[in-house]
N, C-alpha and C positions, 0 to 999 in steps of 0.2 A: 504494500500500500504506500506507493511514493506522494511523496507533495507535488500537486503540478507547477508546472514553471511560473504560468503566473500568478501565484498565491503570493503575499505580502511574506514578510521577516515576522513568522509569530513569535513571540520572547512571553513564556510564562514565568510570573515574579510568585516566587512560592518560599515559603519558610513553614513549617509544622508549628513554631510559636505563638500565639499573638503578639501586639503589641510591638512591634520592630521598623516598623515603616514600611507595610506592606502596600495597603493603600494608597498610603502618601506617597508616594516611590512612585507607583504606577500614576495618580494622577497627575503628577507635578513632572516627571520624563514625558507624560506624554503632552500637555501643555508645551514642553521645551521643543519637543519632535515636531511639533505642529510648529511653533513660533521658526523654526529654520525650513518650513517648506515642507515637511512631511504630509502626507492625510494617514492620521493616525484613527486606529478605532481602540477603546477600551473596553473589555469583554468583563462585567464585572461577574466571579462567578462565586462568590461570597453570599450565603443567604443574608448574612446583613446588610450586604447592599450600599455598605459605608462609602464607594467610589462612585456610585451612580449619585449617592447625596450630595458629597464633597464636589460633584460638576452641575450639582444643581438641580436635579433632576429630582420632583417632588414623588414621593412615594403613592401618592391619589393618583397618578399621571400614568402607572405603569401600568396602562393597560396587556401589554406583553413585556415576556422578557425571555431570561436566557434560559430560562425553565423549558418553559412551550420550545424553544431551541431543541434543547437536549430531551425531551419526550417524543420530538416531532411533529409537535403540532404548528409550529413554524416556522419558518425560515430566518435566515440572519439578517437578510435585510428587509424583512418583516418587523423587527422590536428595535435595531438600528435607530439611536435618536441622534439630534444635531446637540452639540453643547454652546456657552457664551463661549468657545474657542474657537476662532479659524479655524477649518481643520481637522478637527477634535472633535470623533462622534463617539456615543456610548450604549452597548447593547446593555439596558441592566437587567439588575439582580429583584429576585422578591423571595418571601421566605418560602414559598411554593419549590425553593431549591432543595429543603431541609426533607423534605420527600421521595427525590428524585433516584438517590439511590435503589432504593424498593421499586419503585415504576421499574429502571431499567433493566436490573438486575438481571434477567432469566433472558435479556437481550444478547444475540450472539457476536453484535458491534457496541458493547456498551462500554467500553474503554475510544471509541471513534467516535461518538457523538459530535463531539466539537469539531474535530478536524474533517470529516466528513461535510460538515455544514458550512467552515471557513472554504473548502476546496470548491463547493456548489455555488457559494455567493462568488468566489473568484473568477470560476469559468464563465460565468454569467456575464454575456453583453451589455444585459440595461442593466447590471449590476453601479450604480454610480451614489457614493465614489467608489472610486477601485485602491484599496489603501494598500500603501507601503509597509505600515507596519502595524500588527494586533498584538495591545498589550494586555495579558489575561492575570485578573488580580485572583488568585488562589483563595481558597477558607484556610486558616490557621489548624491545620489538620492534614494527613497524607491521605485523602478519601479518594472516592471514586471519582470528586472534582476534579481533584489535581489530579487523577490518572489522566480523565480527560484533557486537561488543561498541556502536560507533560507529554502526551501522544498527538498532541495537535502541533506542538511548539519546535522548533530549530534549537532552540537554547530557552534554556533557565537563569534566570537575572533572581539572587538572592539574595532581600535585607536583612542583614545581622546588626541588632543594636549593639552596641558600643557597652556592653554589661559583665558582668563575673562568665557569668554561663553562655557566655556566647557559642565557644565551640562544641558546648555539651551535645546542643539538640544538630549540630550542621552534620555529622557521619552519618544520622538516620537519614536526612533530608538526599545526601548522595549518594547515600547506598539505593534509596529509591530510584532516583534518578539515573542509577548504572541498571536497576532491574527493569525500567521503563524502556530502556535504551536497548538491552540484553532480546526483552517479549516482545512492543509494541512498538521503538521507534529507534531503530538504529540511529537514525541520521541526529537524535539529542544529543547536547551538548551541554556543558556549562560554561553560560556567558560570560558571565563573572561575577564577585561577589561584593555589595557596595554596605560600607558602614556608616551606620544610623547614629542619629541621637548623639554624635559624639560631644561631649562636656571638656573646654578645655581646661575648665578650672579642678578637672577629677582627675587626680592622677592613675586612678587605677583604666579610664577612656584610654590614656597615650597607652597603659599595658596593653589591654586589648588590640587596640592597633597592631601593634608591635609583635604580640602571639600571633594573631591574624594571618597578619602578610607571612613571618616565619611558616605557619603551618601551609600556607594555600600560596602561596608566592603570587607569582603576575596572574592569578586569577583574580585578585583584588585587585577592584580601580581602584587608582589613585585618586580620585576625588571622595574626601568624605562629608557626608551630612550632618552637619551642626544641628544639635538642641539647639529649636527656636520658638520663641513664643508665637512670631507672626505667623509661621508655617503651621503651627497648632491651631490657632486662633480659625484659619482662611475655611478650613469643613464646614463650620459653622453657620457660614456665609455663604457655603455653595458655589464655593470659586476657589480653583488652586492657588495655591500660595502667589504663581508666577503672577497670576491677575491684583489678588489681595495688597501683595505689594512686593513688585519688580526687585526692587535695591534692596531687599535684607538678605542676610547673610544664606538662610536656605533658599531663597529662589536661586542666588548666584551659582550656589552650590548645585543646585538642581540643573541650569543650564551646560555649568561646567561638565556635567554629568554625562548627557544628551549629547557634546562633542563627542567627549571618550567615547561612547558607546558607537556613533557613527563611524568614530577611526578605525575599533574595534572590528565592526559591520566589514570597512571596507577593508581590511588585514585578511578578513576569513574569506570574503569573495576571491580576493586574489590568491587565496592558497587552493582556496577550492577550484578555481580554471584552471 
């Protein structure tokens, strides 16, 4: 089961933890991907739905979402919405996800649901937009989401906050992502791993850095994400931090991010021709 040629860069952001910047990560990259030209989709697939919030997208509103997707009742660019972003559309989430597993379960594609459905909107002529890149926000869990999410994706993009326990939970997280790779999707990868929340004023944040890169070397980008109030604040409001406000230290952060990751992009094309 290959990806066809014209399908987007799918990057699943996944962590089994909450709390790490999983959300924020995906909304605020893809706000950055959008603002340099990209047509970015965000496939939120999180029964809470926090990434379809944080872009604004009122919960009364969701008449479809990525549920009806992954059931088949329908298509992607069927629940497909526009955001306040250039650019920047968002299939969401509703807690009709928290079910899904049981629906599919006795399905003999129920690890393909996603990427089956990203491949159908691609091939599609009146499919418009035709995006570059689907960012898929994961549930804080290694469920049958993220199978989906992991068998639909090129690469896996993973938030690790800046904490004691960072590396505790990251060997389950790639041991999955080798058994995804092994069963359902050869062609995964890990994109790379981007640290959250960092505190300059904690010295035990520089530790982690520091363990970090030693354990995973240049899989970790070089840009990391500062603790920031504005960035925290901006969900609230229903707009990524990049909108909320441009100049603080996590938007900056965020865009700086969204390079790396295009260079990254254009290193593996070149190695793959």
């Amino acid at each position: 089961m290959t990806m066809l040629t014209k399908s987007p860069r799918v990057l699943a952001l996944a962590n089994q933890k909450g709390g790490v910047g999983k959300t924020t990560t995906a909304i605020n990259l893809g706000t950055a991907l959008a603002a340099i030209g990209e047509n970015v989709l965000i496939v939120d697939l999180d029964p809470q739905g926090n990434a379809s919030t944080g872009l604004g997208i009122d919960r009364r509103s969701r008449k479809r979402s990525t549920y009806d997707v992954l059931v088949g009742e329908a298509g992607l660019g069927d629940v497909v919405v526009e955001t306040a972003v250039p650019r920047l559309w968002v299939a969401p989430s509703t807690l009709d996800l928290l079910g899904v597993e049981l629906e599919i379960a006795a399905s003999s594609n129920r690890a393909f649901r996603l990427r089956e459905a990203i491949a159908r909107y691609a091939a599609s002529v009146e499919a418009v937009p035709q995006f570059s890149y689907v960012l898929v926000d994961c549930p804080p869990s290694l469920n049958l989401l993220t199978i989906n999410a992991m068998s639909a994706s090129h690469s896996v993009l993973v938030p690790l906050q800046c904490e004691f326990f960072a590396l505790e939970g990251l060997s389950q997280l790639l041991s999955t992502v080798e058994q995804v790779k092994t069963s359902l999707n050869p062609e995964l990868t890990i994109h790379g791993i981007v640290l959250t929340m960092f505190d300059a004023r904690n010295n035990l944040s520089g530790q982690v850095v520091a363990d970090v890169r030693q354990h995973m070397g240049e899989t970790v980008y070089e840009t990391v994400i500062p603790r920031n109030v504005r960035v925290s604040e901006a969900p609230s409001y229903g707009k990524p931090a990049l909108l909320y406000d441009l100049k603080c230290t996590g938007s900056q952060a965020y865009l700086r991010l969204a390079s790396e990751i295009i260079q990254r992009e254009r290193r593996l094309r070149a190695e793959a021709a």
